[in-house]
Each structure stands twice: as structure tokens, then as C-alpha cells.
C-alpha positions as CSV (number, residue, x, y, z in Angstrom):
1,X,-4.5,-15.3,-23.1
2,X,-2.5,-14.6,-19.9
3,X,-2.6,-16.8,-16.9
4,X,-4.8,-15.3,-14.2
5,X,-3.0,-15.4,-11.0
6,X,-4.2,-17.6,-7.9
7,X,-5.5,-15.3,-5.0
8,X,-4.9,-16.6,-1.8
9,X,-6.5,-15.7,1.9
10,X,-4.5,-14.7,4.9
11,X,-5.8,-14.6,8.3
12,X,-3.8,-11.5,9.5
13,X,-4.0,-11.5,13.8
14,X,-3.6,-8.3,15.0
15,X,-2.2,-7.0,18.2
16,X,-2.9,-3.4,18.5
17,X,-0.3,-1.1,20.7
18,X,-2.9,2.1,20.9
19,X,-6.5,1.3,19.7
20,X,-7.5,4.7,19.7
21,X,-4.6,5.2,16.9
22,X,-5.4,2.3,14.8
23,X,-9.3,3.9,14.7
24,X,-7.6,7.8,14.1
25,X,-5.7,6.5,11.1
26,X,-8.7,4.5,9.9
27,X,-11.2,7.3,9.7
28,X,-8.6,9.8,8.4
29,X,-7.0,7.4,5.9
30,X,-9.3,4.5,5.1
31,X,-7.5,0.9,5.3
32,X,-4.9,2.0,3.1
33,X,-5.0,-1.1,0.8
34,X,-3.0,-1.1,-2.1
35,X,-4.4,-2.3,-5.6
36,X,-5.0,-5.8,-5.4
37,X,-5.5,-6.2,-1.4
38,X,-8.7,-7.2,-1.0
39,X,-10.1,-6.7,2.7
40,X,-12.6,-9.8,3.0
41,X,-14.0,-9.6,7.0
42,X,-12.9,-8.7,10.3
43,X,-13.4,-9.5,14.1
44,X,-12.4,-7.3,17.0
45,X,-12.0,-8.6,20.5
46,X,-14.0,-7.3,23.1
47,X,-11.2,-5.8,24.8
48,X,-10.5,-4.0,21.6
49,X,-6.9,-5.0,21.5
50,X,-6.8,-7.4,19.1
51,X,-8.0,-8.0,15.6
52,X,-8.8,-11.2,13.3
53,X,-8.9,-9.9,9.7
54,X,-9.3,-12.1,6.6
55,X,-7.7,-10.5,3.6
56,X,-7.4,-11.7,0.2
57,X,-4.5,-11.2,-2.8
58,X,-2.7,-12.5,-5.6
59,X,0.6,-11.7,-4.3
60,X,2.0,-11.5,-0.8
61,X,4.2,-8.3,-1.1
62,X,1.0,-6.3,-1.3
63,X,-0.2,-7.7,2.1
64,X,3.8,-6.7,3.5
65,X,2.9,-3.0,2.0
66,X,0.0,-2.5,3.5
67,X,1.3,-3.7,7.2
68,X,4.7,-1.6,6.9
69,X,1.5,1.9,6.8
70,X,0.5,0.6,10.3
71,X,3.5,-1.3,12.4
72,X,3.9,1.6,14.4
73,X,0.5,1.1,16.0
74,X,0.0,-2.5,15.5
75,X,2.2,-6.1,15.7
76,X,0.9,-8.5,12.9
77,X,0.8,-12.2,12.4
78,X,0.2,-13.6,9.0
79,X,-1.0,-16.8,8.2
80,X,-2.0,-18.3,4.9
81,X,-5.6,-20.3,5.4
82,X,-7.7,-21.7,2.9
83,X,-11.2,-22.9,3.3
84,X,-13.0,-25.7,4.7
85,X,-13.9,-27.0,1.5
86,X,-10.4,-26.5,-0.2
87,X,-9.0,-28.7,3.4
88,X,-11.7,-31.7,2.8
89,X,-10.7,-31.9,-0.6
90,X,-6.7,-32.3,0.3
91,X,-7.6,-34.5,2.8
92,X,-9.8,-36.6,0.8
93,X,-7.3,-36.5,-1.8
94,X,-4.9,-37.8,1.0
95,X,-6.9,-41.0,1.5
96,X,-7.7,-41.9,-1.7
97,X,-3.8,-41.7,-2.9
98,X,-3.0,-43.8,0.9
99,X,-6.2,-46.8,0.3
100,X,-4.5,-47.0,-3.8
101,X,-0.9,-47.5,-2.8
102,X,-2.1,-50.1,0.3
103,X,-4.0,-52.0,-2.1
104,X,-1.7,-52.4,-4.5
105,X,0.1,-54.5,-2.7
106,X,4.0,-55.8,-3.2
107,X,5.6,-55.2,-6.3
């Protein structure tokens, strides 16, 4: 059976050069998502300049795609997050492996 790939989440901040654009292209196009983007949530300023969008896919290219269909109306920053949960338990892990090797003592 093959290997199911990982999906990740990206928090994509967006700075947008012509709102009134980005909102055009959206209605006339959709989001323009390639197969395997996965548009999770969004959050608009009140301004309505900039954009907080979580997005979701097994493979970073697909995020680069779908950007290149709006860089002319919009400046991206991409940043891979992961969840609350999935940071406690790398933490956690953290500890753990720090208290074992302390109380080991010398070799």
C-alpha cells in the first residue's frame, strides 16, 4: 500500500496592493486552488488590506502555484504552523528527553 503523504498547514499573510482586485478575481475566478490546496479559514483586517489565511497541502509547490495566479495584486508571506496540540507535544517531548539525560548522571 502506498505511503500517504503528510499534509502540512501554512499561515499565508497577505498584503493586498488593490482590494478591490483581489475581490474582482475572486468572484470571476474562485480561489483558483490547484488539486490538493486545501483552503482551511481566513481573516481579513478591518482595513481590508490585509489577509490571514490558513491553508492546508501535502506539498509546498502547490501553495507557490496558486500564489504566482495572484502576485500581481497581492505580496505573500508563508509560514509553516502546526497546532497547539502538535507544539505541547514537541515540547513535552523536549522535557522528558532533558529530565532523562540530567538524571542519568556521569558516565
Amino acid at each position: 500500500m502506498p505511503k500517504k503523504l503528510e499534509k502540512k498547514l501554512y499561515m499565508v499573510a497577505e498584503n493586498w496592493k488593490d482590494a478591490e482586485g483581489v475581490y474582482q478575481r475572486l468572484w470571476d475566478r474562485g480561489r483558483m486552488l490547484p488539486k490538493g490546496l486545501e483552503f482551511i479559514s481566513a481573516w481579513i483586517d478591518e482595513n481590508i488590506e490585509r489577509s490571514f489565511r490558513l491553508m492546508q497541502t501535502h506539498d509546498r509547490r502547490l501553495l507557490d502555484e496558486w500564489i504566482a495566479k495572484w502576485r500581481d495584486l497581492v505580496d505573500f508571506d508563508v509560514c509553516p504552523v502546526i497546532t497547539p496540540e502538535e507544539a505541547g507535544e514537541k515540547i513535552a517531548a523536549k522535557i522528558r528527553k532533558s529530565r532523562s539525560i540530567r538524571s542519568a548522571g556521569p558516565v
